[in-house]
C-alpha positions in Angstrom: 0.0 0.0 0.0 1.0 3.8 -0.6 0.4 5.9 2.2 0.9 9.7 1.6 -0.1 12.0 4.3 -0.1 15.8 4.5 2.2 16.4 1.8 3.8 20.0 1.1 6.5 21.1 -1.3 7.2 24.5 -1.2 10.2 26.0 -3.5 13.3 28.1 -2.4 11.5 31.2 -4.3 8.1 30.7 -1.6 5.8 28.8 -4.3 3.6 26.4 -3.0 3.0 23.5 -5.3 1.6 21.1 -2.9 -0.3 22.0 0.4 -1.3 19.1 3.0 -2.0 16.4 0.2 -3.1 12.7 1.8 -3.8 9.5 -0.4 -4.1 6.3 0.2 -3.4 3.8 -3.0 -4.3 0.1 -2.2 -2.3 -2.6 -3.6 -2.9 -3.3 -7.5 -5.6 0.0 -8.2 -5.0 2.4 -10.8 -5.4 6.2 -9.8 -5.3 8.7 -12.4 -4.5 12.6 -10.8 -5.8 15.1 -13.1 -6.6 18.4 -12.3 -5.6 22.4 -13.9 -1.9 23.2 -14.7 -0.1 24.0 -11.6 -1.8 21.6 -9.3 1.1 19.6 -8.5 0.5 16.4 -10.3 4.2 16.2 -11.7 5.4 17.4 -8.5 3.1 14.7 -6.4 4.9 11.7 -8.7 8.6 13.0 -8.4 8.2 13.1 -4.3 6.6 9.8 -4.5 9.4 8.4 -6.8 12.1 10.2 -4.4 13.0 12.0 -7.5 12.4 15.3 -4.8 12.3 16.2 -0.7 9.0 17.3 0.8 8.8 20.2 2.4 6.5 18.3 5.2 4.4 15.3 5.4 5.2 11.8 4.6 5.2 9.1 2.1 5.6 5.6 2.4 5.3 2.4 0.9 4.1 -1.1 2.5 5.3 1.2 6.2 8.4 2.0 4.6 9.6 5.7 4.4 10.6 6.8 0.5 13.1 9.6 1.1 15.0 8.7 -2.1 14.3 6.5 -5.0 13.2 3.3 -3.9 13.4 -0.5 -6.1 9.5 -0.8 -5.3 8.6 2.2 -7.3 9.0 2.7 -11.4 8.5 5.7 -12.9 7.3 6.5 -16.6 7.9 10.1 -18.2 6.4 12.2 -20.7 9.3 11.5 -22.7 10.7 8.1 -23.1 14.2 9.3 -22.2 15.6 6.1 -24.3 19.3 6.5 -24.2 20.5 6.8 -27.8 23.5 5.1 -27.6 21.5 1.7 -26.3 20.0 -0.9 -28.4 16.3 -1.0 -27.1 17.5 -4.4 -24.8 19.9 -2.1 -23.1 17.7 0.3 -23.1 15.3 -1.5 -20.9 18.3 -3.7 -18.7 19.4 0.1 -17.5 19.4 -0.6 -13.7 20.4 -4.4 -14.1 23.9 -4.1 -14.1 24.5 -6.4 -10.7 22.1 -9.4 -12.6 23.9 -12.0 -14.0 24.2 -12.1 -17.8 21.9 -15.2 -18.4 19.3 -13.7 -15.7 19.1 -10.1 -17.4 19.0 -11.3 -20.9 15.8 -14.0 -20.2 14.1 -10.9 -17.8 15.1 -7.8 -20.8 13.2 -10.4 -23.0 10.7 -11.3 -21.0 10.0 -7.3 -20.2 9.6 -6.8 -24.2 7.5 -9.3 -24.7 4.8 -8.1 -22.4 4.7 -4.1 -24.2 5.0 -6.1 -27.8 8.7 -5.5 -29.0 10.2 -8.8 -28.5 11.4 -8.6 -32.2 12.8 -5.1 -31.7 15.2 -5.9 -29.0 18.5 -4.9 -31.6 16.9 -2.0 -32.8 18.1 1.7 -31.7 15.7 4.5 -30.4 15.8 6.2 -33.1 14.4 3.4 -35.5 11.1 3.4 -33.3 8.2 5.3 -33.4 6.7 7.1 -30.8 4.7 4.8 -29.9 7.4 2.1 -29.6 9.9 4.2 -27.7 7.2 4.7 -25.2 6.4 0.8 -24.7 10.1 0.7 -24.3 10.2 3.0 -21.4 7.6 1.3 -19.8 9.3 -1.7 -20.4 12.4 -0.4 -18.4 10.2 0.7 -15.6 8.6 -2.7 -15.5 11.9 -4.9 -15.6 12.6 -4.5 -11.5 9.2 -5.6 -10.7 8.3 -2.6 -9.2 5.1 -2.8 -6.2 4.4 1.1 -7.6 4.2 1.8 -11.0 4.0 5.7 -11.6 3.1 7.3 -15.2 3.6 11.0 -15.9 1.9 11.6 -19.3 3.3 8.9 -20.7 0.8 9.1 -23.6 0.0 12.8 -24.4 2.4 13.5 -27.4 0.8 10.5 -29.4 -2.0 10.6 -32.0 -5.0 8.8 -30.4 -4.8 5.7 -32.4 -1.7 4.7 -31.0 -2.9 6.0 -27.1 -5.7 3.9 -27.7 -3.5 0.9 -28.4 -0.9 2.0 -25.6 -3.9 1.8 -23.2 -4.4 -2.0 -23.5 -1.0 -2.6 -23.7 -0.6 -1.1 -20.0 -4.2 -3.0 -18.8 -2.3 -6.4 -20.0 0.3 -5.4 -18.3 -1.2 -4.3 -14.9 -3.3 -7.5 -15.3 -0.9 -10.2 -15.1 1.7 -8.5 -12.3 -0.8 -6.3 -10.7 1.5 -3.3 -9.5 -0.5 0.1 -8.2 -0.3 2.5 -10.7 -0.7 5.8 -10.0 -0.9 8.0 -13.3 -0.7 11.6 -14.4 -3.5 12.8 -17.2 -5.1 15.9 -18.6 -7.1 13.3 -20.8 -10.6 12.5 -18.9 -11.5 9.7 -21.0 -8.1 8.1 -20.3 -8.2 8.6 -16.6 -11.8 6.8 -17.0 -11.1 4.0 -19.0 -7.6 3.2 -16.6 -8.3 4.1 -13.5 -10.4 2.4 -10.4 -9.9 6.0 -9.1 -10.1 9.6 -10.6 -8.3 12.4 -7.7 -9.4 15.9 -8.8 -6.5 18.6 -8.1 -7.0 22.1 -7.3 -4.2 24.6 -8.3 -2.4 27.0 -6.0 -1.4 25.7 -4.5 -2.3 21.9 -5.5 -4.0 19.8 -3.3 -6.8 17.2 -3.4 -10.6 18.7 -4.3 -12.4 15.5 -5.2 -12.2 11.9 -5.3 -14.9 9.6 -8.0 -14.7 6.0 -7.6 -15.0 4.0 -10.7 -16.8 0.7 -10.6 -16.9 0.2 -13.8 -16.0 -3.5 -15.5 -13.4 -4.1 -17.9 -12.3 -3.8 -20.8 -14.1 -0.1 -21.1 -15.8 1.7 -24.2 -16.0 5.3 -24.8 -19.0 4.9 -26.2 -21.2 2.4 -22.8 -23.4 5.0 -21.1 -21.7 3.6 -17.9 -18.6 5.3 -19.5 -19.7 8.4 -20.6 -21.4 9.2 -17.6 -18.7 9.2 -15.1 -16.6 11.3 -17.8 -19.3 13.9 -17.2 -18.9 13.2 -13.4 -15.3 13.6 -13.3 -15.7 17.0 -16.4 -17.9 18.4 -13.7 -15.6 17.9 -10.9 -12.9 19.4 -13.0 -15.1 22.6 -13.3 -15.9 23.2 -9.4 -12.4 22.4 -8.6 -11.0 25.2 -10.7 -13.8 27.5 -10.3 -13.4 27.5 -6.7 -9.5 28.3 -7.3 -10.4 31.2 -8.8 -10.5 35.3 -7.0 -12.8 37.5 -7.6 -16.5 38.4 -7.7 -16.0 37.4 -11.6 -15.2 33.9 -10.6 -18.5 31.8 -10.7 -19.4 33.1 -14.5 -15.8 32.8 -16.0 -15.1 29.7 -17.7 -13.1 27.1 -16.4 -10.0 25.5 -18.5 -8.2 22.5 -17.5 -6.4 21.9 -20.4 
């Protein structure tokens, strides 16, 4: 289990980006944090991967402090951040430098087999598409068998054919080792068709304005009424929790952008 409680990070310069932030994650559910730029959502997953010191508050894992990065937590970027230099097998046995040869080799293949690039495993970064470098990186972050599995965009700069097909990729994934995944979105129809658990953020400074519970069966369509309701449900959570973060007698007609 992830345990955060009261979380703060404020900067050197006095900004705020996180203000008393508790979550609990139980073992193997999916949260997606979305919320209005400048909520905190990058800055929540860097303290959680140790990447970052908290200002106050704590975060643990299983009853275990994470002051620094920790082998039970992964983390997926924006970006894939593929070395260039690397074939994609080295790429994704980064980290595995104390395994034995025979070990990494059968665990590197056994990491691209479950994102769908077993046959690309000699191939450079630069030879992949998008798409492909991304499965990569979440290949690498899945090779330690990590308990937490944290995602930070990982699927925003790609056309929506190839998010669509990322998105089962990671529920086949998350099906057969079962790590909690805690995930970064602006997208509201990802975070519904993922998650078992949509947190709303509220900007300046970031903290938690809503929780919506999704107990929806899987695999999910866009198009079930079950679906597009609770994308309405978590839109109109969206709405309050950045109307609300706005000044001024002007604030309940302006319109509220998440994006």
């Amino acid at each position: 289990m992830l345990a955060v409680e009261r979380l703060t990070k404020r900067y050197a310069d006095g900004t705020v980006a996180l203000s008393d932030v508790s979550l609990t994650v139980r073992a193997a559910e999916i949260v997606a944090l979305i919320g209005g730029s400048g909520c905190g959502k990058t800055t929540f997953l860097r303290l959680v991967a140790g990447l970052d010191r908290a200002s106050a508050g704590s975060i643990r894992l299983d009853g275990e402090p994470v002051l620094e990065p920790h082998a039970g937590i992964g983390l997926v970027f924006q970006e894939p951040r593929l070395l260039p230099w690397y074939d994609v097998a080295a790429n994704v046995a980064v980290g595995l430098g104390r395994v034995p040869a025979a070990e990494r080799r059968e665990r590197v293949l056994h990491a691209l087999e479950k994102v769908g690039l077993a046959d690309h495993a000699r191939r450079w970064p630069r030879e992949l598409s998008g798409g492909q470098q991304q499965r990569v990186a979440i290949a690498r972050a899945l090779i330690g068998g990590p308990k937490v599995l944290l995602l930070d965009e990982p699927f925003s700069a790609l056309d929506a054919f190839t998010r669509a097909s990322l998105h089962e990729h990671l529920l086949a994934i998350w099906s057969e080792s079962r790590p909690t995944v805690v995930m970064v979105t602006h997208d509201v129809d990802e975070a519904v068709k993922l998650a078992d658990r949509v947190v709303v953020m509220r900007p300046a400074p970031g903290r938690i304005a809503d929780e919506i519970a999704l107990s929806l069966a899987r695999p999910r369509s866009r198009a079930s009424p079950a679906v597009e309701a609770a994308s309405r449900t978590v839109l109109k959570a969206l709405d309050r929790s950045l109307k609300a973060a706005q000044k001024g007698p002007e604030a309940s007609a302006a319109p509220a952008l998440w994006w």
